[in-house]
C-alpha positions in Angstrom: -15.1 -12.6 -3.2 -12.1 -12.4 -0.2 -10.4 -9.4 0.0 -7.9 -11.8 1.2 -6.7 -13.9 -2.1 -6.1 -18.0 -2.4 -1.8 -17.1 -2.4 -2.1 -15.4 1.0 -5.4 -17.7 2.9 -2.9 -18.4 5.1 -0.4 -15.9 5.5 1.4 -15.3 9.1 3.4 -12.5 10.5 4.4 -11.7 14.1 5.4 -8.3 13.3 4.9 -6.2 16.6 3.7 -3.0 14.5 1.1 -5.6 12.6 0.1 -6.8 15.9 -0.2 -3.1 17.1 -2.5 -2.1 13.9 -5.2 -5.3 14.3 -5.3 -4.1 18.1 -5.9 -1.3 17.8 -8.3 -1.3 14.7 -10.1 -4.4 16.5 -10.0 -2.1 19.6 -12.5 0.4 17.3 -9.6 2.4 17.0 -7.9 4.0 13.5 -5.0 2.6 12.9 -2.2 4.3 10.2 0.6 2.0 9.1 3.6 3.0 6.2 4.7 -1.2 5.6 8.1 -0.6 4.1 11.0 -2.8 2.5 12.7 -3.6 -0.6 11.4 -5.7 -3.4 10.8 -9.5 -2.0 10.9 -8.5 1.9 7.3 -9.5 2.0 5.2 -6.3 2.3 2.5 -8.1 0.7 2.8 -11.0 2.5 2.5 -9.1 5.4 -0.1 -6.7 4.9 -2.4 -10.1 4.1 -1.2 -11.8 6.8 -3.0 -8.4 8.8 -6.2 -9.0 7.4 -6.2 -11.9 7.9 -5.7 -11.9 11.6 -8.4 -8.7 11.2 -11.1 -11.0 9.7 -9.9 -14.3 12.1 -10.9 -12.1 14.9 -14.3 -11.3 13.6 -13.9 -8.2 11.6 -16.2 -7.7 8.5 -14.7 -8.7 5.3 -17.2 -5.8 4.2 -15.6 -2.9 5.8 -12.0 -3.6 4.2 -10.7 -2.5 0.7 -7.2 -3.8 -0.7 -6.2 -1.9 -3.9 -3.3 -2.1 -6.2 -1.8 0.9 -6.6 -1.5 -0.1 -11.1 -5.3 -0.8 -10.9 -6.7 2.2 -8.7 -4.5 4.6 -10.6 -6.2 3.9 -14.0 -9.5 3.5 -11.9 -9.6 6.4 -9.8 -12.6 8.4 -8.8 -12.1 11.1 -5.7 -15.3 9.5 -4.3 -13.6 6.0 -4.2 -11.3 7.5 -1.4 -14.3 9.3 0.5 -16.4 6.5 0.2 -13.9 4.0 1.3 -14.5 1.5 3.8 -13.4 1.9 8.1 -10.2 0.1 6.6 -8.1 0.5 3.4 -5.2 -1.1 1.8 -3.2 0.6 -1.0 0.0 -2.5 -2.3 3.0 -0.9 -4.1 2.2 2.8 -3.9 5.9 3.3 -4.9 6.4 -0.1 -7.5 6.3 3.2 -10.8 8.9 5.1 -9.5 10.6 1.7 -8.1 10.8 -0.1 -11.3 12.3 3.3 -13.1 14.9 3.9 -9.8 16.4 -0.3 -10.4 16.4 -0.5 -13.5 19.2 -2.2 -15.4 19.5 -0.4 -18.3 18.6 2.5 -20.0 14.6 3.4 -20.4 13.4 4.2 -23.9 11.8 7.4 -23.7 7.6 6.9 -23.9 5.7 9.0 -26.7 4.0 11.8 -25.9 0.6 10.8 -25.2 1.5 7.7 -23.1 4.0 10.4 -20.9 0.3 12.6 -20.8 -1.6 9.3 -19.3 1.4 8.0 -16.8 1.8 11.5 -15.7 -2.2 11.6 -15.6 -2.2 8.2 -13.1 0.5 9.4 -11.1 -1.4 12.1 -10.1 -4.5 9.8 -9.8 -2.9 7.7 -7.2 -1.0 10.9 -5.4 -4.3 12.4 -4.9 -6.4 9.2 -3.8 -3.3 8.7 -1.3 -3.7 12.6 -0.4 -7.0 12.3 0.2 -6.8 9.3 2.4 -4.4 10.8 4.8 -6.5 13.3 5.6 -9.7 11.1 6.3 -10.5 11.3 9.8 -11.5 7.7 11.4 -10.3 5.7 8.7 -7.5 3.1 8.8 -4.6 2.2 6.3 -2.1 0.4 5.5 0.0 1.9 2.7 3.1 -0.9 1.4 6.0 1.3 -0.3 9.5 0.7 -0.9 10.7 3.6 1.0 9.9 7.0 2.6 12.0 8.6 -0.1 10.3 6.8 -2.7 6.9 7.6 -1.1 7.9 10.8 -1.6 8.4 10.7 -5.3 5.5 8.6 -5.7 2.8 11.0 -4.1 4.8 14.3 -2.8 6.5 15.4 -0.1 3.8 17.9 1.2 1.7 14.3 1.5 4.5 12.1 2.4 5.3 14.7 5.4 1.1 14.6 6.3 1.5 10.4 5.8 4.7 10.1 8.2 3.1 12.7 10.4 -0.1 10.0 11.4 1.5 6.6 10.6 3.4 4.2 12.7 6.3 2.7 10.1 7.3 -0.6 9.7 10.3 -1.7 8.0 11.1 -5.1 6.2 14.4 -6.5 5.9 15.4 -8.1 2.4 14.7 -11.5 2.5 16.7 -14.8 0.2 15.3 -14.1 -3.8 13.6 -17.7 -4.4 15.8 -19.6 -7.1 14.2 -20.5 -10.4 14.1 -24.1 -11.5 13.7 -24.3 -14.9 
């Protein structure tokens, strides 16, 4: 299976800091990137559009990992994170605390024990993204909202470490696609 799915086969970007990361990663480099935007600026888009241009030029499919920050937080295993491959991808590290920040009107409170498991994931994904950060000779990209956000999402002590080794990248809002019922 592609790490790179059918929607984004042939995604583009000219993004210099994208064009930076595959350099220097292609280079046999590491390579730290923070992809940041609002909702619908194209982070995704972009970060595929990366490995793609990555695996264009020859790099192994084999030695990149894409997860989705929903899936690894109910997934996690500290070993996923040490065991990860040269290159590791982690979409909407911030899309919890985004969808509770924009939302339009007042939140039911969760019961208990589903509070006990979100607070349980949250945790799960601040310590994969933690651990990653402090990885030596491994590559990332990490696609958030924000660095304030980020923050929320995974801590500041980590979000200070993340900013600390990472070029950033910001996305502009881009046109919401209309709906055509």
């Amino acid at each position: 299976m592609s790490v790179i799915p059918a929607l984004f086969r042939e995604a583009e970007t000219d993004h210099p800091a994208i064009a930076q990361w595959c350099s220097t990663i292609l280079a046999g480099d590491t390579a730290r990137l923070l992809l940041l935007g609002p909702h619908w600026s194209g982070k995704t888009h972009t970060a595929y559009a990366a490995l793609r241009r990555l695996t264009a030029a020859g790099y192994r499919e084999a030695d990149i990992t894409v997860h989705q920050a929903l899936d690894l937080k109910s997934t996690y295993e500290p070993g996923m994170i040490e065991n990860t491959t040269a290159v590791t991808v982690i979409d909407d590290v911030t899309l919890s605390v985004d969808l509770v920040r924009e939302a339009t009107r007042p939140l039911q409170s969760d019961p208990a024990d589903v509070q006990a498991m979100m607070a349980l994931e949250a945790g799960a994904l601040a310590d994969a993204i933690a651990r990653l950060s402090l990885l030596p000779r491994r590559s990332w990209l990490l696609i958030a909202s924000s660095t304030e956000r980020l923050s929320e999402a995974v801590g500041q002590e980590t979000t200070g470490r993340l900013l600390a080794v990472a070029d950033l990248a910001e996305l502009q809002q881009r046109p919401r696609p209309t709906q055509n019922w």
